[in-house]
Structures are given as structure tokens and as C-alpha cells.
BADO-745230 format. One record per residue: x, y, z of N, C-alpha, C in turn; residue in three letters. Coordinates in steps of 0.02 Angstrom, whole numbers, padded with zeros to 5 digits, always signed. Atoms other than C-alpha are relative to their C-alpha. Layout:
XYZXYZXYZALA ...
This chain:
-00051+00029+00043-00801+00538-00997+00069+00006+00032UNK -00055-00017-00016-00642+00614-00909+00007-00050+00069UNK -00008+00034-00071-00701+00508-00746+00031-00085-00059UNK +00000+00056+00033-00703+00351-00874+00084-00018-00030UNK -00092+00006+00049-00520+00396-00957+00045-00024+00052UNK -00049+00004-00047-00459+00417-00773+00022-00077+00013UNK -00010+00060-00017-00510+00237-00726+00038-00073-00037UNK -00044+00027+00041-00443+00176-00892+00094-00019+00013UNK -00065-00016-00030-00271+00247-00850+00012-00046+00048UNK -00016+00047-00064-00285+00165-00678+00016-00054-00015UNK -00012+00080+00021-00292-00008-00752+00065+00006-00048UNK -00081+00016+00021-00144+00016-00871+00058+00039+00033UNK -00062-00010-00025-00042+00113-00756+00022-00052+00052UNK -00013+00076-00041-00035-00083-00654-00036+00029+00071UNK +00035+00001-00057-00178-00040-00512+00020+00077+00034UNK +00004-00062-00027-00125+00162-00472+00008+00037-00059UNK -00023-00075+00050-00112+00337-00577+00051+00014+00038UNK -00046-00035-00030+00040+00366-00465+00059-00055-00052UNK -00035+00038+00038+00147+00256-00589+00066+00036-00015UNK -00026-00040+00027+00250+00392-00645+00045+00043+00019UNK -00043-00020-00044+00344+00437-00499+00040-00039+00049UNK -00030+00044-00064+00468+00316-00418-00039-00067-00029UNK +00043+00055+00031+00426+00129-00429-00040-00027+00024UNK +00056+00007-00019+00252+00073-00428-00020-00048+00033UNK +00001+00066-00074+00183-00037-00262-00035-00043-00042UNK +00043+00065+00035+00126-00195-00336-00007-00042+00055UNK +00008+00063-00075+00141-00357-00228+00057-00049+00008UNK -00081+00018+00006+00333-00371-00249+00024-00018+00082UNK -00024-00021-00070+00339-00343-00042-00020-00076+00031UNK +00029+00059-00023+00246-00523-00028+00062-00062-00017UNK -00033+00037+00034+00394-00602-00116+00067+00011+00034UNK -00059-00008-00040+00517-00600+00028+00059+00068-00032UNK -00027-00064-00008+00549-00417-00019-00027+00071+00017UNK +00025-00042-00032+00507-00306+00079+00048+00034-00002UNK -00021-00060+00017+00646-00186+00047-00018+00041-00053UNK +00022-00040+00054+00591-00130-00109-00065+00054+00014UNK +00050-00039+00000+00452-00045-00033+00025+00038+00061UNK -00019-00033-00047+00525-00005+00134+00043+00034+00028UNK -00083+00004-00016+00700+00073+00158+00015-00026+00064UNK -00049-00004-00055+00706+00054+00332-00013-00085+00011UNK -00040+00085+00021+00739-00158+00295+00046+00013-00044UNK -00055+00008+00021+00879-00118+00210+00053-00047+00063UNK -00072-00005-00057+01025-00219+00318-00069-00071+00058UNK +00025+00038-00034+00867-00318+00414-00001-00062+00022UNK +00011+00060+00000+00862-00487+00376+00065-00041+00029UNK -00087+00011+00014+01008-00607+00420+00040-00020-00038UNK -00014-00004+00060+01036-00609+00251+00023+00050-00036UNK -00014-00038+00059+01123-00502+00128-00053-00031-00056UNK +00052+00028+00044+00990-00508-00006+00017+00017-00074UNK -00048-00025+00058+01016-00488-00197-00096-00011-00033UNK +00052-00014+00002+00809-00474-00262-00005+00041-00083UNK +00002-00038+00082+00769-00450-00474-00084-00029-00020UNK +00040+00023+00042+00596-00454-00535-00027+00061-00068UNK -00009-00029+00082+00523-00429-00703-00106+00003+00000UNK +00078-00012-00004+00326-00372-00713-00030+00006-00073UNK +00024+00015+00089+00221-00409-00891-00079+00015+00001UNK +00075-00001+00016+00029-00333-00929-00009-00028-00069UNK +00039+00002+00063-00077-00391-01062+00066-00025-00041UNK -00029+00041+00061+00041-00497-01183-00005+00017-00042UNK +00040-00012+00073-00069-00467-01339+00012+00074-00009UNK -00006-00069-00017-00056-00279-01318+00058+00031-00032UNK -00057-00047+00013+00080-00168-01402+00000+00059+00055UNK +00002-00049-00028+00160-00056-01280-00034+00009+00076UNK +00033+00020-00057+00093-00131-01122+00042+00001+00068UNK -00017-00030-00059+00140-00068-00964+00066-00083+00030UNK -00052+00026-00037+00310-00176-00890+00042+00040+00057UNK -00027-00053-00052+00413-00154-00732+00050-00054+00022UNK -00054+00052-00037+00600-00232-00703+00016+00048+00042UNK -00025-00046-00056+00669-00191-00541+00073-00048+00016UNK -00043+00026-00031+00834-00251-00476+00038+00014+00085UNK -00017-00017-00082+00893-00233-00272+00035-00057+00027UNK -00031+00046-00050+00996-00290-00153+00001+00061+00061UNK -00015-00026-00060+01037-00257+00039+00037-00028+00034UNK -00040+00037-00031+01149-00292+00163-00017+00012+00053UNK -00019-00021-00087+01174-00261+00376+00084+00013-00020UNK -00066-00036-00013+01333-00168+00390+00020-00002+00089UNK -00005-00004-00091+01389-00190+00585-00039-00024+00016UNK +00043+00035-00016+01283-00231+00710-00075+00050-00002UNK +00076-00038-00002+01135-00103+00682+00000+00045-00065UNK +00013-00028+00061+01164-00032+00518-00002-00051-00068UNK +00023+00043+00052+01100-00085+00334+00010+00053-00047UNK -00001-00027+00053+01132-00017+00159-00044-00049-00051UNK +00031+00020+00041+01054-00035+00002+00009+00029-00079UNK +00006-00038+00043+01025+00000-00169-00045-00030-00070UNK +00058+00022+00058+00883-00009-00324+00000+00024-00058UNK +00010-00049+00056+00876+00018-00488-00050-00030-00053UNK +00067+00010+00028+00714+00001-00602-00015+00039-00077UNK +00031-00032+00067+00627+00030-00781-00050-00012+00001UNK +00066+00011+00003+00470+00059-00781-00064+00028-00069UNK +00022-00013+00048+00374+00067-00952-00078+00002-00026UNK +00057-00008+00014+00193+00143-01004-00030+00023-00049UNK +00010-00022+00072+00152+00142-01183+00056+00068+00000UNK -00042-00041+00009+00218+00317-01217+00035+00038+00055UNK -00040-00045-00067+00274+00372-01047+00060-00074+00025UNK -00047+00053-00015+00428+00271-00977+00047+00047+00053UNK -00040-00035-00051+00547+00302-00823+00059-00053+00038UNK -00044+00052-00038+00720+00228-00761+00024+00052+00056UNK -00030-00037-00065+00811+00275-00585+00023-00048+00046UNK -00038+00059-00041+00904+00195-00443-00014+00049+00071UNK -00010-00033-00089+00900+00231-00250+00074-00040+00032UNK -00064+00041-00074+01040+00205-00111-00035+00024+00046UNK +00026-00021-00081+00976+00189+00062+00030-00034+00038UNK -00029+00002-00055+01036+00176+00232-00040-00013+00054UNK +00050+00014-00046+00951+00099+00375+00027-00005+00094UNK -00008+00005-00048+00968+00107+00557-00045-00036+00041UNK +00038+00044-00050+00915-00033+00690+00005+00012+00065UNK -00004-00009-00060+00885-00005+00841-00034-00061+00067UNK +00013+00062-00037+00886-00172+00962-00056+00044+00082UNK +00007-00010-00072+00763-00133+01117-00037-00060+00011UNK -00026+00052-00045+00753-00300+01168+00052-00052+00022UNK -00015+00011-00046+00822-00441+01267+00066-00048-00067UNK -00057+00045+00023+00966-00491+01121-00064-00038-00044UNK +00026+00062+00048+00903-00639+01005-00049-00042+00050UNK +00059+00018-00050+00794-00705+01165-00064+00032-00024UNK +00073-00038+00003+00662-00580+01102+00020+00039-00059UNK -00023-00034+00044+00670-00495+00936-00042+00068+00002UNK +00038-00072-00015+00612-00301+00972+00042+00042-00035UNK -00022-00066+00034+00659-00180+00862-00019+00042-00045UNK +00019-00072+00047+00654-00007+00791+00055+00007-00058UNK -00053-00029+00071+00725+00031+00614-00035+00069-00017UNK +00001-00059+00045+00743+00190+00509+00027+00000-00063UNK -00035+00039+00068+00775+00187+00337-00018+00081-00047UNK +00011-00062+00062+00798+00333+00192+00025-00036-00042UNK -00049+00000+00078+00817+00311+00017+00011+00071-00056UNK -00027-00061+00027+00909+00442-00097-00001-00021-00063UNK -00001+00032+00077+00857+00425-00286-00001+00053-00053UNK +00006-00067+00075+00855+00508-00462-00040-00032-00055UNK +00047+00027+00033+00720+00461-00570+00007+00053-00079UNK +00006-00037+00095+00725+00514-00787-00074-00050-00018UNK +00061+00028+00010+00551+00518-00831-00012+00021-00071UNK +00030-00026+00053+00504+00527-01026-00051-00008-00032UNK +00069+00013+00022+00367+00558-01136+00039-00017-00107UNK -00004+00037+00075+00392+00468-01315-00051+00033-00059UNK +00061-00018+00042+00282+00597-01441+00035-00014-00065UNK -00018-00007+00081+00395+00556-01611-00063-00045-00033UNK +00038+00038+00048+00253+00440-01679-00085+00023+00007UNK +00085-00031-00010+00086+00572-01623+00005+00019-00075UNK +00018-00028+00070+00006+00615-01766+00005+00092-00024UNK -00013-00061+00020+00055+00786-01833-00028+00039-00038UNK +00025-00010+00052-00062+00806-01953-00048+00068+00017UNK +00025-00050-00014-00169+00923-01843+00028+00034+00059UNK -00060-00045-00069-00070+01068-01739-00036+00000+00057UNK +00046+00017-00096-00087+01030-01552+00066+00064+00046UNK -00081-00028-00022+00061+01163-01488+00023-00027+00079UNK -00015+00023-00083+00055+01058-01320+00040-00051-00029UNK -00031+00064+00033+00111+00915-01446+00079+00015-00030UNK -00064-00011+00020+00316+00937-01488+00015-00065-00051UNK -00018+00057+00048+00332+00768-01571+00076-00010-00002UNK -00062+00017-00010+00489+00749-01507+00020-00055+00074UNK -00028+00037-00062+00570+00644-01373+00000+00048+00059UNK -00014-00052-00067+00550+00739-01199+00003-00026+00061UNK -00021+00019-00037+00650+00704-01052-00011+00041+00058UNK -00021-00047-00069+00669+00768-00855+00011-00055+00049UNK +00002+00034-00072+00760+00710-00703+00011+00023+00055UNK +00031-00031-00077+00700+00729-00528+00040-00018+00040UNK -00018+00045-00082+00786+00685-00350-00044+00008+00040UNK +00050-00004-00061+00692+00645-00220+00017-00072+00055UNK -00050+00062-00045+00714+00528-00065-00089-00027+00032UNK +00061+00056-00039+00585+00394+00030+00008+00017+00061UNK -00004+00004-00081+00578+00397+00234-00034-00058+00025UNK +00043+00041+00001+00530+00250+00310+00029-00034+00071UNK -00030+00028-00065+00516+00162+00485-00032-00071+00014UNK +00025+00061+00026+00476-00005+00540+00017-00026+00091UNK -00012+00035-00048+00454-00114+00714-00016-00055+00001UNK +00005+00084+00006+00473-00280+00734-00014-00024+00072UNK +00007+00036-00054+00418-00391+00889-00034-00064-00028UNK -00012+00106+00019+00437-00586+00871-00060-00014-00067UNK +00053+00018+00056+00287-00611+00755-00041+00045-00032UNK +00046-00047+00014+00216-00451+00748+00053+00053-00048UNK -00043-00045+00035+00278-00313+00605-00063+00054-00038UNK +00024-00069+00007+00229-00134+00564+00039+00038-00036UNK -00065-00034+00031+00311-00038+00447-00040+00075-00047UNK +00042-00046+00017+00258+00145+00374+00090+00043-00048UNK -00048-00016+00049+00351+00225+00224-00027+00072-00032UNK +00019-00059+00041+00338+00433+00137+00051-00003-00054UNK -00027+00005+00070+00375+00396-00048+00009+00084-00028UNK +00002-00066+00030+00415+00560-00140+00001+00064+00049UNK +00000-00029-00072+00453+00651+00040+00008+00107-00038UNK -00015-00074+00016+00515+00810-00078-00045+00012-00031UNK +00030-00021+00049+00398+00927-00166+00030+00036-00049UNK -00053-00029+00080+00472+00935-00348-00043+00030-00042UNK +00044-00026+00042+00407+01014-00489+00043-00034-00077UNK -00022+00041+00051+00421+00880-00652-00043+00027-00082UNK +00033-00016+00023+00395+00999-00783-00008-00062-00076UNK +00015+00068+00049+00398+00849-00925-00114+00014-00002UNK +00076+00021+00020+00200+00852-00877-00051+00077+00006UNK +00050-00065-00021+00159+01020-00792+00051+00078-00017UNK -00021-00050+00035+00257+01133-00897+00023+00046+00044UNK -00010-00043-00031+00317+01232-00753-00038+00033+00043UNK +00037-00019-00049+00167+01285-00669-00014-00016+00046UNK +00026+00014-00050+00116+01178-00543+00046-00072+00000UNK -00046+00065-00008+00205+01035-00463-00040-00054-00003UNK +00037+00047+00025+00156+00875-00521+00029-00066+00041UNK -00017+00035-00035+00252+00779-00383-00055-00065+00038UNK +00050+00061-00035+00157+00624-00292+00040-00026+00063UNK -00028+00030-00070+00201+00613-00114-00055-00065+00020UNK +00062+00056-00013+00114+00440-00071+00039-00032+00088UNK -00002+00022-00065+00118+00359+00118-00037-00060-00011UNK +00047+00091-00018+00110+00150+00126+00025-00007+00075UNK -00010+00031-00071+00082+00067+00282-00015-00077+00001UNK +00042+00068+00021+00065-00114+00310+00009-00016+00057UNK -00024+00017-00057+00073-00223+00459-00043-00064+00003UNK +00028+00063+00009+00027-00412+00495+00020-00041+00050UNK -00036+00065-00067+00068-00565+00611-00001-00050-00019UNK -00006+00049+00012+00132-00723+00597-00021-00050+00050UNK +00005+00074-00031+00058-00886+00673-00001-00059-00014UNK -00030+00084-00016+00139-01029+00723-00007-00059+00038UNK +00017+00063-00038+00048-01195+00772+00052-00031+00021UNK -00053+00039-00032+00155-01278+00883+00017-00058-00030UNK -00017+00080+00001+00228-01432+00820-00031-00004-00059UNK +00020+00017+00094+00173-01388+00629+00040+00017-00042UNK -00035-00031+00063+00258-01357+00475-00049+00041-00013UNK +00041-00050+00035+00117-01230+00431+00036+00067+00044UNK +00002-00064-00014+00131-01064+00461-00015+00070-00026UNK +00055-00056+00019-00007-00913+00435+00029+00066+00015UNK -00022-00061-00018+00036-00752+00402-00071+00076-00062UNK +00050-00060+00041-00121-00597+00368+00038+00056+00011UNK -00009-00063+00016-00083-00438+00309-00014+00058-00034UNK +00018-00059+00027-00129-00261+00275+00030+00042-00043UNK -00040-00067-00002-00057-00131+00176-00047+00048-00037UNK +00011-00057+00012-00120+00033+00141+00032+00043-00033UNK -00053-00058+00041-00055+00184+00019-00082+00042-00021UNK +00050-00046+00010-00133+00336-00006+00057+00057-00045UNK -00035-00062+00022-00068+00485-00130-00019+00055+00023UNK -00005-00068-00036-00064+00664-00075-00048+00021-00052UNK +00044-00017+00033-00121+00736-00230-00064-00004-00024UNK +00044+00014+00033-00240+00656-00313-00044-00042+00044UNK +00054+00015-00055-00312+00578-00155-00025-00059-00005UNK +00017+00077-00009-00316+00397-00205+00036-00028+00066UNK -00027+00045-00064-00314+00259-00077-00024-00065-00026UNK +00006+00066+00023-00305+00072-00103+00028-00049+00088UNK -00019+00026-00088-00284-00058+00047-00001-00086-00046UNK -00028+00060-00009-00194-00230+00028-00040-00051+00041UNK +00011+00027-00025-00273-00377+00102+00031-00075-00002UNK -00054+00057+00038-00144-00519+00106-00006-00058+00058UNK +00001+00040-00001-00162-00692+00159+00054-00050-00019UNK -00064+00032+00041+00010-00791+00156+00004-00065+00052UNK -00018+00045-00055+00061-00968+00232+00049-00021-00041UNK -00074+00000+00010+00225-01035+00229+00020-00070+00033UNK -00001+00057-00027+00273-01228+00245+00073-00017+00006UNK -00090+00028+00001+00442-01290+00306+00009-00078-00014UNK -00031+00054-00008+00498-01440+00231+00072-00042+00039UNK -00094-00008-00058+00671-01445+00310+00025+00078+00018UNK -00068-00072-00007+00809-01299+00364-00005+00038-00059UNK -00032-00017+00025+00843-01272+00193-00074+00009-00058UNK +00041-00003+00063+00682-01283+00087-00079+00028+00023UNK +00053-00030-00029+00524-01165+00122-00055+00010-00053UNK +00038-00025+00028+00375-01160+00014-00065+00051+00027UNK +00049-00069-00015+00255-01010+00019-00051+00021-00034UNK +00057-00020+00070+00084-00951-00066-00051+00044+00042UNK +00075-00040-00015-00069-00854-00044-00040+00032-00058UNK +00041-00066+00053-00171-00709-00114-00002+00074+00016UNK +00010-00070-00016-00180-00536-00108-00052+00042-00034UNK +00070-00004+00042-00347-00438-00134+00001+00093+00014UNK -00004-00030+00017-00326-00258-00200-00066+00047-00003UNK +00064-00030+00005-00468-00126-00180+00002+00075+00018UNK -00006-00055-00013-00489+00059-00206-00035+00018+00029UNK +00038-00031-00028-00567+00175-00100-00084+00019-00037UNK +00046-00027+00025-00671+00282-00231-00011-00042-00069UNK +00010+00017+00056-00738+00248-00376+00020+00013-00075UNK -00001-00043+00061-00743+00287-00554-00082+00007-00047UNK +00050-00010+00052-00887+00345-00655+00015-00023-00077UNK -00003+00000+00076-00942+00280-00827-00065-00027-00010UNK +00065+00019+00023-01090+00248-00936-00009-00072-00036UNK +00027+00051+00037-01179+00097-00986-00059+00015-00014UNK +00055+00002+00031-01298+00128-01104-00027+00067+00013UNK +00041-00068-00035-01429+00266-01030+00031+00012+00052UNK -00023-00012-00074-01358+00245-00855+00074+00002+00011UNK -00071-00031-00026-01212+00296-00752+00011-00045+00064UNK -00023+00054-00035-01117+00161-00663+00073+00013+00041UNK -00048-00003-00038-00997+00167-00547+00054-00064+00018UNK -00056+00075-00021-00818+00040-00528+00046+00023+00044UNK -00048-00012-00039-00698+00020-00395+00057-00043-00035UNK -00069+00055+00026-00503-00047-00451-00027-00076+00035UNK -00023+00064-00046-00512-00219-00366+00030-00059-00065UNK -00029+00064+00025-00394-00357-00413+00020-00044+00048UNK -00002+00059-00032-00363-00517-00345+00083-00038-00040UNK -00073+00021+00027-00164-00574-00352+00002-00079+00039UNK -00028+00051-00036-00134-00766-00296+00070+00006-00030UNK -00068+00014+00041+00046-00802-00292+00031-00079+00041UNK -00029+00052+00002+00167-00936-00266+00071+00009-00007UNK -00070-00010+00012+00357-00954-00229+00054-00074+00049UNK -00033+00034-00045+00478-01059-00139+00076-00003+00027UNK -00086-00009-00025+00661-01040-00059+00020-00072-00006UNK -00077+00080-00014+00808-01182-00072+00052+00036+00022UNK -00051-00043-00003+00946-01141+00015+00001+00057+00002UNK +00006-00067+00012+01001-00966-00038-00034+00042-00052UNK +00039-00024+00051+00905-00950-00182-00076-00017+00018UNK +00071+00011-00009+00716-00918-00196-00044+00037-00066UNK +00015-00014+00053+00597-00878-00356-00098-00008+00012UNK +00075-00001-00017+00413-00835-00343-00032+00016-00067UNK +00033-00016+00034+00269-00805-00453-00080+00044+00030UNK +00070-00036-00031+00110-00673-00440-00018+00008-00061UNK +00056+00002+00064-00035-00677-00562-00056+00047+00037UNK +00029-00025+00011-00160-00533-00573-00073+00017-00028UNK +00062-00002+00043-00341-00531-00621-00035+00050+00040UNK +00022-00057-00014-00438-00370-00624-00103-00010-00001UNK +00079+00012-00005-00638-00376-00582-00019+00070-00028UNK +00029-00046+00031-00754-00262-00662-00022+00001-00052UNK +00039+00010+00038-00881-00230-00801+00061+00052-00059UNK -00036-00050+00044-00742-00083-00889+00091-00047+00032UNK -00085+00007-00006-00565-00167-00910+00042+00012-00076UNK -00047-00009+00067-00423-00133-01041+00005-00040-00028UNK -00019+00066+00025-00397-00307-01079-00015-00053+00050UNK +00038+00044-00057-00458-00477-01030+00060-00035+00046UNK -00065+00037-00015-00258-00535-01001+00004+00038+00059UNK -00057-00008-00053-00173-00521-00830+00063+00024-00001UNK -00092-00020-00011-00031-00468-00751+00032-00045+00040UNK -00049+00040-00038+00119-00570-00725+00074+00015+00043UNK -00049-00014-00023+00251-00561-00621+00049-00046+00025UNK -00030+00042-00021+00412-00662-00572+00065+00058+00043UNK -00049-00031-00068+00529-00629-00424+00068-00043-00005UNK -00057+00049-00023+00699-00711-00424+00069+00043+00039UNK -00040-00041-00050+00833-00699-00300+00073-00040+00043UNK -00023+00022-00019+00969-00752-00204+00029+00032+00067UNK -00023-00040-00056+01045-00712-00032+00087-00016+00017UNK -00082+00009-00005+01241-00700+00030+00017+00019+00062UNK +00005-00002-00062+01323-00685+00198-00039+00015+00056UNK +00071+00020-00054+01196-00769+00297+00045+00004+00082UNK +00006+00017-00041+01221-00769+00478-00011-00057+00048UNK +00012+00094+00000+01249-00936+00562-00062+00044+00079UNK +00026+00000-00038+01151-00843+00718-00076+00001-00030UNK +00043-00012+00015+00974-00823+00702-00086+00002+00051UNK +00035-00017-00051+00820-00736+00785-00025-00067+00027UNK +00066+00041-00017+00710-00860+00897-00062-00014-00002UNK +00079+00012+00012+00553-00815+00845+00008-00015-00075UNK +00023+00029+00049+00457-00882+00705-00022+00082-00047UNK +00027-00054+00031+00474-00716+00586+00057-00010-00066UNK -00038+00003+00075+00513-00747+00407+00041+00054-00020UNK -00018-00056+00028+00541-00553+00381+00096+00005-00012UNK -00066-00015-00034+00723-00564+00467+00044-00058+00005UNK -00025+00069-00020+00760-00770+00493-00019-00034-00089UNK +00025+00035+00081+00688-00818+00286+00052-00005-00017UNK 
């Protein structure tokens, strides 16, 4: 039963139990933002970026897991980038807002804009208020773990994160929750209830000569410390240029946990893995760009038959009239 509650949880905390610390990896990074997951793109692109989306489970549902985020970034000089995020992230009775500033360092080792080679570094510095909502538990039978009051705590903690770029190729590796805190809100003081998690992703872009198409696969990986989940990204994106100024973009992304979860059907004992399946859809004009990702969860045990939606909107500001030579959305989009 406790394996069955866990996997429950999983599905309404939006595809992890790490929900609850910092804001949760969805498939926001596919939606020409990749700072939100990475610090060290803060300052990357040759764009100042300005990046707001708004995340919706289950409709029908009271109390159903949402997640607005708002970000921007800039390049400061010629090898530095700032940033900054701030987010609400809401789970029936648990809920958590916080903001980061980060700072990124580039490091050019190749040949100028002839060859785009480079090393970044990136930290973010945040403060997260995480609460638990008990005024409406039932009181009727004494629980002394139960207060029935509003209960608050806030944490600091910072991200680390690095990242190399070469013309089509990108790699990028990030330590979420780098400090070990102790958030007594859940663990009363005894034991730290922190979630150091480590994503990695990395992918390549190809570019038929003499096409408007252009294919781009990708991995990403995250694993938590604690609790020892792991999930792995499998992303599929292409990207059509109608002109300079107008880029449409789509794919899918296919979501899958390592372990399982136990639960019973009937006499027998069955085993489910998370997997969801995200297609999305977006397109740039100009400096503005606005995407969509839709969610559907496989499996015989789900919370609800509704999806998760998500919308990305955005705009960018002192663009760069230069711009790399290679064909890499990450930095030239």
C-alpha cells in the first residue's frame, strides 16, 4: 500500500516526488528555455530573454497541482550573463514560492564566431518558503503530528551548473539543491529532508543543407540523491525556418522512470513505471515566441484521466545584430 501511495504522489507531484524543493523539471527547457533549468545559460543566447510560463493538472480536480514560473537573462560584457527566477508552485495542501539570481561565466575556446566553442559556468542563489496548509484537516480525531494550522519554513540554497557548446553539439550538467538543509516544515528537526538532484542533458542539431528543416534529439537525465529516483528525457524536436524572422518548432518528449512502483490488482501484485508522453508545439516571430506542451500519462493506476497543460510565453530584448555561424538555436533562436 505505501509503495501504491508513493506512486500516487508521483503522478500529482507533475512526474517526480522531488516537487517540493526548488522548481520542478518538466519540459519547460524544450521551449527555448533552457535557463530555467540551467544557470550556466544565463547571459548565453544573443538575446536578452524575458521567459513566463504557467503549468495546469487535471482541470476537473480541486486543488490540482499548478506551476507559474517567471525568468529572464541577459549577457553582461563579453563573457558574462545574469539572471533571475521567480516561481509558485502549488500541491493541493503543500505549496512553495521563491526566486533565484544567477551569474554565469563564458568561456570562448574557439576561433571567435567562425566556430562556436564554449565553456560556461553558471550558479544560482535562491530562497524558497515552503508551506503546509492543515487549517481544513479534520480535527475530530487527535493526530499530535496534525497542528491544523498554517505552517511555514524558508530555506536558501544555490544550483551549480556547467555547460559546453560546439556548433551543433550541446551538453549541459546542473546540482540542484547543492546545500544540505534541514526543512523542518516536514522532518521536524531530525533528519534533513533536503533533495539534492543532478540533470544532465545533451543533444545535436542537424542541418540538411539547403533545407528549412532542422532535427534536433535529445536526452536529459535527473536523478535525486535521496530518494534515489531517476527519470531520463527522450526528446525529439525539429525546427522550420520560414524566413529570418519567423521559426516554427514541435516535437515530443517521452518521460520514463527508472524503478517501479508496486500495487495490487485484484489477487496479484503489479508493477508501473511513471512514463508520459509530452508532444508540444510553439513558434517565434520576431522577438516574441509562445509555445504549448500537452501531457498524457500511461499506465493501468493514474490520478485522473485529464492531462497536463502547459503554455510558455516570451519575449526577447537587446538582440545582437552579430550572430554565431552555426546552425544552433540554443544561442542564435
Amino acid at each position: 500500500m505505501r509503495k501504491l501511495l508513493l506512486l500516487l504522489c508521483c503522478v500529482a507531484m507533475g512526474h517526480s516526488l522531488t516537487a517540493q524543493e526548488g522548481i520542478p523539471v518538466y519540459q519547460d527547457y524544450l521551449m527555448d528555455n533552457l535557463y530555467l533549468l540551467h544557470p550556466s545559460m544565463a547571459g548565453a543566447a544573443n538575446c536578452g530573454k524575458v521567459r513566463g510560463t504557467a503549468r495546469q493538472q487535471w482541470f476537473d480536480q480541486d486543488d490540482a497541482p499548478n506551476l507559474q514560473t517567471l525568468s529572464f537573462n541577459t549577457a553582461v560584457g563579453q563573457n558574462s550573463g545574469i539572471g533571475a527566477i521567480l516561481f509558485n508552485d502549488q500541491n493541493g495542501y503543500h505549496s512553495q514560492t521563491g526566486g533565484y539570481l544567477s551569474y554565469a561565466y563564458h568561456l570562448n575556446v574557439g576561433n571567435g564566431f567562425e566556430n562556436l566553442s564554449r565553456v560556461s559556468f553558471g550558479v544560482n542563489v535562491g530562497l524558497v518558503q515552503s508551506r503546509l496548509d492543515e487549517t481544513s484537516f479534520d480535527q475530530s480525531n487527535f493526530d499530535p503530528v496534525i497542528a491544523g494550522v498554517l505552517v511555514s519554513d524558508s530555506y536558501f540554497n544555490i544550483d551549480v551548473g556547467a555547460s559546453y557548446l560546439f556548433n551543433e553539439f550541446f551538453i549541459h550538467a546542473t546540482v540542484k539543491n547543492a546545500i544540505f538543509q534541514n526543512r523542518e516544515i516536514y522532518s521536524e528537526g531530525f533528519e534533513s529532508t533536503n533533495q539534492l538532484r543532478f540533470v544532465a542533458s545533451t543533444g545535436y542539431l542537424f542541418a540538411p543543407r539547403g533545407s528549412q528543416w532542422q532535427f534536433e534529439p535529445s536526452v536529459l537525465y535527473q536523478r535525486t540523491d535521496r530518494t534515489k529516483e531517476q527519470f531520463v528525457d527522450l526528446n525529439a524536436k525539429a525546427f522550420y525556418d520560414f524566413n529570418e524572422s519567423t521559426v516554427l518548432y514541435m516535437g515530443a518528449s517521452y518521460r520514463q522512470s527508472f524503478e517501479g512502483a508496486e500495487f495490487r490488482d485484484g489477487t496479484d501484485i503489479q508493477e508501473q513505471n511513471l512514463s508520459l508522453l509530452s508532444p508540444f508545439i510553439g513558434a517565434k516571430f520576431n522577438n516574441f515566441t509562445i509555445g504549448y506542451t500537452y501531457s498524457y500519462q500511461f499506465g493501468d493506476v493514474t490520478f485522473d484521466s485529464g492531462g497536463f497543460h502547459q503554455i510558455t510565453l516570451g519575449i526577447d530584448f537587446l538582440c545582437r545584430k552579430d550572430r554565431w555561424s552555426c546552425n544552433c538555436p540554443a544561442v542564435n533562436l
